[in-house]
FIVO-598045 format. One record per residue (C-alpha): residue number from 1; residue in three letters; x, y, z. Coordinates in steps of 0.5 Angstrom, whole numbers, plus 500, padded with zeros to 3 digits. Layout:
(pt NUM; "Ala"; (X; Y; Z))
...
***
This chain:
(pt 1; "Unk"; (584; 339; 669))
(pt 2; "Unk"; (584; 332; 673))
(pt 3; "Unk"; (588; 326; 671))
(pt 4; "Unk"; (587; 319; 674))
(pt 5; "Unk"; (591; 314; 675))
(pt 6; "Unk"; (590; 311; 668))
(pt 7; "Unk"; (592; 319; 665))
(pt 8; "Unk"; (598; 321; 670))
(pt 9; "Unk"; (605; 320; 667))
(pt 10; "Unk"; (608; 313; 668))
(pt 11; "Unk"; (613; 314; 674))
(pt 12; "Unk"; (609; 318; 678))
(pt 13; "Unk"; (602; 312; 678))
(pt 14; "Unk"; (600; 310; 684))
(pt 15; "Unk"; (594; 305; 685))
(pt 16; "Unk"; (587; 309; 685))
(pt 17; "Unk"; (584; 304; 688))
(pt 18; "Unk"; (588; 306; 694))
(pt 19; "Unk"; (595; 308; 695))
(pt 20; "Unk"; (599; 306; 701))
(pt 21; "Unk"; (593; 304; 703))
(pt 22; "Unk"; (589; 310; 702))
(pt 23; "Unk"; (581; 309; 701))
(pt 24; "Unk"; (578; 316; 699))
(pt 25; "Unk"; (574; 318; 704))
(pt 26; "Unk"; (570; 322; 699))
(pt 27; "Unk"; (568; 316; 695))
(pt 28; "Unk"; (565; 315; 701))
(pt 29; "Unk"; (560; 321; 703))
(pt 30; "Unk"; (566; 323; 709))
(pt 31; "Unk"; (568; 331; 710))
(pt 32; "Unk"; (575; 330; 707))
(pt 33; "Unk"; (580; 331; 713))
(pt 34; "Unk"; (585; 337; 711))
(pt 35; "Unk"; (592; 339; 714))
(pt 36; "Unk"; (595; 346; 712))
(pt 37; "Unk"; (604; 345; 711))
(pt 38; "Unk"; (605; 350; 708))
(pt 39; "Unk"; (612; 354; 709))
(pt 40; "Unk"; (609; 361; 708))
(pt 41; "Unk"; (604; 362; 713))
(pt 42; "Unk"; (600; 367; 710))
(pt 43; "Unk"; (599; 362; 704))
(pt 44; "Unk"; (597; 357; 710))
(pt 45; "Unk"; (593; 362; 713))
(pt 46; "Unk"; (589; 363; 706))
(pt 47; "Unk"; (588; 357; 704))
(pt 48; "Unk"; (585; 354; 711))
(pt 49; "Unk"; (580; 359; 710))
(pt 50; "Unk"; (577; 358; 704))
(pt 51; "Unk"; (577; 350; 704))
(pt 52; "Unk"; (574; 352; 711))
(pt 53; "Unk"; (568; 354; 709))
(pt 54; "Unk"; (567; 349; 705))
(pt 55; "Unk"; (562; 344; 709))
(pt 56; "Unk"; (564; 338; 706))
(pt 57; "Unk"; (572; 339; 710))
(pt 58; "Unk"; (575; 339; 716))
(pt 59; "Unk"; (581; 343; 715))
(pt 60; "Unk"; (587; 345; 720))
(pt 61; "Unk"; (594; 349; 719))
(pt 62; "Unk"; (600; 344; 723))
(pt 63; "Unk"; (606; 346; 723))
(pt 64; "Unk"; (611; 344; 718))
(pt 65; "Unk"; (613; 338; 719))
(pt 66; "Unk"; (609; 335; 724))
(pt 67; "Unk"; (605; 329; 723))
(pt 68; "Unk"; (600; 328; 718))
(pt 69; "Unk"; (597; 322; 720))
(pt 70; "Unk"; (590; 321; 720))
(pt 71; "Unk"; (589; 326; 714))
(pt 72; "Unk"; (586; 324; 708))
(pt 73; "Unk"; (590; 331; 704))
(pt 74; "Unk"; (595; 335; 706))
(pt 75; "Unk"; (598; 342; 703))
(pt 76; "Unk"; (605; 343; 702))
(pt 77; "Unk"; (609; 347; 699))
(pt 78; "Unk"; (614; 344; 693))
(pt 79; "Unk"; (620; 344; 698))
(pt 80; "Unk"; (616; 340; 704))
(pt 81; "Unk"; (612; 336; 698))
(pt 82; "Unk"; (618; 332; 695))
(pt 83; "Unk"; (621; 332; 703))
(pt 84; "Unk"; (615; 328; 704))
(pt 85; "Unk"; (615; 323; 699))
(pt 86; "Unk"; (622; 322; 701))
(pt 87; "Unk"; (620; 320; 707))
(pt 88; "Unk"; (613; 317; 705))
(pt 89; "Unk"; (617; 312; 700))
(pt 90; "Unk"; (621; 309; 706))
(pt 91; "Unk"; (616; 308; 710))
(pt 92; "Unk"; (612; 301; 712))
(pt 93; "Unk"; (608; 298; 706))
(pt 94; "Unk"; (602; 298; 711))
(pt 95; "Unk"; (602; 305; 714))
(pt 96; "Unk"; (596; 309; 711))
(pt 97; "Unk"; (599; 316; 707))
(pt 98; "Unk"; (596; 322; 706))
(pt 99; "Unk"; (595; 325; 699))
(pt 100; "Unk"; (599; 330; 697))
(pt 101; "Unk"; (597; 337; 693))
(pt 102; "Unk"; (603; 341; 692))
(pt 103; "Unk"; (601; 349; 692))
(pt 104; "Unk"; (607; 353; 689))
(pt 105; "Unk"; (609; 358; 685))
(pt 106; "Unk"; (614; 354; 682))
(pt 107; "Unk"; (611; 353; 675))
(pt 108; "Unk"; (617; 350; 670))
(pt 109; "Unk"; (617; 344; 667))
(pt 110; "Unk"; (622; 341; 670))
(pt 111; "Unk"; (619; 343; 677))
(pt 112; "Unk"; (612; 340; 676))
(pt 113; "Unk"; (615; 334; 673))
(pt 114; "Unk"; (620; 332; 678))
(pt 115; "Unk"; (614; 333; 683))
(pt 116; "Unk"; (610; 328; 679))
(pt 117; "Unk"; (615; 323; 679))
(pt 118; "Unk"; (616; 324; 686))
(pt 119; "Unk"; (610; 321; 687))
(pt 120; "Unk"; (606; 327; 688))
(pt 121; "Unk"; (598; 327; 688))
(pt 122; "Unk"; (596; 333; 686))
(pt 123; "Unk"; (600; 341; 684))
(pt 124; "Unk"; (597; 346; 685))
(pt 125; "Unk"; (599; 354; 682))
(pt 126; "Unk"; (598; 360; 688))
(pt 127; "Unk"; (595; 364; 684))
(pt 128; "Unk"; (590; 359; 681))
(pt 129; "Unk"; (582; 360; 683))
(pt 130; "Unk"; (580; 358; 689))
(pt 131; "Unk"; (575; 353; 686))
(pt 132; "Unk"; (582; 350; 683))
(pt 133; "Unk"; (583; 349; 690))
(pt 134; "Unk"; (577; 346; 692))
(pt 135; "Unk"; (576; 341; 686))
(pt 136; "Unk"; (584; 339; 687))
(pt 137; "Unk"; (583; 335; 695))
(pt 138; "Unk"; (576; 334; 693))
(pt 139; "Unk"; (580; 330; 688))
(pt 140; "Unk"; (585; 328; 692))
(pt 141; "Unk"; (580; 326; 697))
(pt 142; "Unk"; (577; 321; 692))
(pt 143; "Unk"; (583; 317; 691))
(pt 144; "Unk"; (585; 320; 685))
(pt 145; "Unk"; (590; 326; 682))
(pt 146; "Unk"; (590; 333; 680))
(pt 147; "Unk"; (594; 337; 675))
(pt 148; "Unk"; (593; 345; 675))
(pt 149; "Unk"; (589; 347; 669))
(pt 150; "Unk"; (595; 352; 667))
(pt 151; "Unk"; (600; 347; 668))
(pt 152; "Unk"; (597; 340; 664))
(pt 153; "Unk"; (599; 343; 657))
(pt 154; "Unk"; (607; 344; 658))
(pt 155; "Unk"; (607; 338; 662))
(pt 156; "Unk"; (604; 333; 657))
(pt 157; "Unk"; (609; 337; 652))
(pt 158; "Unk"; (615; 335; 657))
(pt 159; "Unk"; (613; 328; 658))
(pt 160; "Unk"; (613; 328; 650))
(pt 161; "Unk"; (618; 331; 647))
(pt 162; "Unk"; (623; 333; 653))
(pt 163; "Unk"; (627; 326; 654))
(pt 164; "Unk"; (634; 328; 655))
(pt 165; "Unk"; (639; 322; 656))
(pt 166; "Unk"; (644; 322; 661))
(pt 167; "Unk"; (649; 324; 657))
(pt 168; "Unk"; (645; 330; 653))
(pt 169; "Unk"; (644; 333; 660))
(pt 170; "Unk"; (651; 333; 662))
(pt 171; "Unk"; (652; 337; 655))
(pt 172; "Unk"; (647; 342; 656))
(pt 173; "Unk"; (649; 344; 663))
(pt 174; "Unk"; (657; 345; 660))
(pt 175; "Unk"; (653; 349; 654))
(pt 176; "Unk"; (650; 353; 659))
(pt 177; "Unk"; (656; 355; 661))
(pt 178; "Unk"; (659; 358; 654))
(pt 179; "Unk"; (664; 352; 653))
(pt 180; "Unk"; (666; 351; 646))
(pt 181; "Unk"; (665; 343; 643))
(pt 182; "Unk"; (673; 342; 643))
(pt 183; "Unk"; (672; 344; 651))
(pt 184; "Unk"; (666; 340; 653))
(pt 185; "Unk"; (669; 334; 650))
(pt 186; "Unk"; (675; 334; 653))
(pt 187; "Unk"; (670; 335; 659))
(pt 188; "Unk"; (667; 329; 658))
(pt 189; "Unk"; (672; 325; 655))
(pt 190; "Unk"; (669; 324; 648))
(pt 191; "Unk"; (670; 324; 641))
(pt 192; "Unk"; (668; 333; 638))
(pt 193; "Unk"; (664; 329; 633))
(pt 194; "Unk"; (660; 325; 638))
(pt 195; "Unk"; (659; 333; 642))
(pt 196; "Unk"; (656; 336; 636))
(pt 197; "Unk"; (651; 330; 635))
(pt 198; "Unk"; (648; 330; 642))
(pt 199; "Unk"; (649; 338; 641))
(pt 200; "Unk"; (644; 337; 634))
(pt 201; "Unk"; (639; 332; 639))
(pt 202; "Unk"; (638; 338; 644))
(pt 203; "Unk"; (636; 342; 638))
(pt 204; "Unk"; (632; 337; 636))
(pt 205; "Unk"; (628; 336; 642))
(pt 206; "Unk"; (629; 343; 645))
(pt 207; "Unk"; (627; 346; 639))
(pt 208; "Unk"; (632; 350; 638))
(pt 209; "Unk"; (636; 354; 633))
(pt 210; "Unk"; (643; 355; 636))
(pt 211; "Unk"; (645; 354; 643))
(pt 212; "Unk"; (644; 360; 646))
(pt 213; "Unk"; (638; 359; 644))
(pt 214; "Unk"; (638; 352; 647))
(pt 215; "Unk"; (640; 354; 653))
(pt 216; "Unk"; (635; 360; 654))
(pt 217; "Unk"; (630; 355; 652))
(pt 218; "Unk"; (633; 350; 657))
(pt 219; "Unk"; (633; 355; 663))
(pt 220; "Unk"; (626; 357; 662))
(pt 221; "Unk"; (624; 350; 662))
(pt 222; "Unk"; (628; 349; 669))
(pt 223; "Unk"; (633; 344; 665))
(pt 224; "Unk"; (639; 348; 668))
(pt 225; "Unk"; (640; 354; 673))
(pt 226; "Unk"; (639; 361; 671))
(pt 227; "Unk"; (642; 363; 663))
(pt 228; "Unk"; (645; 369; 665))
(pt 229; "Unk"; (649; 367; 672))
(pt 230; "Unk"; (651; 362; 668))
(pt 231; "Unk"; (654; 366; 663))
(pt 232; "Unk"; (658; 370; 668))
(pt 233; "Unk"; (661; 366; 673))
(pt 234; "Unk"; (664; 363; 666))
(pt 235; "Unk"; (667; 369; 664))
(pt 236; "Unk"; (671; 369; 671))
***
């Protein structure tokens, strides 16, 4: 599923007409110019293959982090992906950018949202077909964004109705740790009433039933740290 500039989620737009002065070199009839970062070299190595063979791009495997200037696309994994945009965020208004196709394993809400809001142009599973691929930079190489097929309907579903507040966060996390409302309370430094109405919005926006329901939910989101190492380090 693509998503242009007009469909992406507010905090993660960018102008489609040319972000970080980006111009789209597929809108003009140019190859698209591809540099491979991937961590796994394997992965690299596979990817650089199957967009080589494609006539209409220019690919090369880099090191990580080495400089990508020049490039219209370059590939990273979901750990050098946010780094970049970090980076990216800091640099000169006038420097021209890459866009960025993220292309991971990762897969839960939580991670495909933060890389989104991040400032990331496109996301990508491993295991997607490589005509995913090829549909993904030549979509980025036209200035605009993409979002895996598999991923676009637990996103929007993410964006819709997982909107915790600060405060309901910090209580999901203590909850994931098996404390008692009295605890989390005391925890937080607030009253127990107002702990059991943050405690009913999270079953509300979770859709969950009872709170270990709400944490396994949460977990499998990505929304807090593995359920059951949670459990047993609050056993300790």
């Amino acid at each position: 599923m693509r998503l242009d500039s007009k469909s992406w989620p507010q905090g993660a737009m960018g102008n489609s007409s040319g972000q970080n002065g980006y111009n789209g070199a597929a809108q003009h009839g140019e190859k698209v110019t591809v540099l491979v970062a991937h961590a796994d070299a394997i992965v690299s190595a596979g990817l650089a293959a199957l967009l080589g063979a494609s006539v209409d791009m220019n690919v090369r495997v880099v090191e990580e982090g080495a400089d990508v200037a020049g490039a219209d696309v370059v590939i990273l994994d979901h750990k050098a992906g946010m780094e970049h945009m970090r980076r990216a965020g800091s640099a000169h208004h006038g420097d021209t950018q890459p866009r960025v196709l993220i292309v991971t394993q990762l897969d839960r809400e939580w991670e495909v949202r933060t890389a989104m809001m991040a400032g990331v142009h496109g996301y990508l599973l491993q295991n997607s077909p490589a005509d995913q691929l090829l549909t993904a930079v030549r979509t980025l190489g036209r200035g605009t964004r993409y979002l895996s097929a598999e991923l676009s309907r637990c996103v929007a579903d993410s964006f819709t109705r997982i909107g915790l507040t600060s405060r309901e966060t910090d209580v999901l996390q203590l909850l994931a740790q098996g404390q008692c409302n009295k605890t989390i309370a005391r925890e937080l430094g607030i009253g127990v009433g107002t702990v059991k109405t943050h405690v009913k919005g999270l079953f509300d926006k979770l859709g969950a039933t009872a709170r270990t329901h709400a944490v396994v939910l949460a977990t499998r989101r990505g929304l807090v740290g593995d359920y059951s190492g949670a459990r047993e380090q609050s056993q300790h």
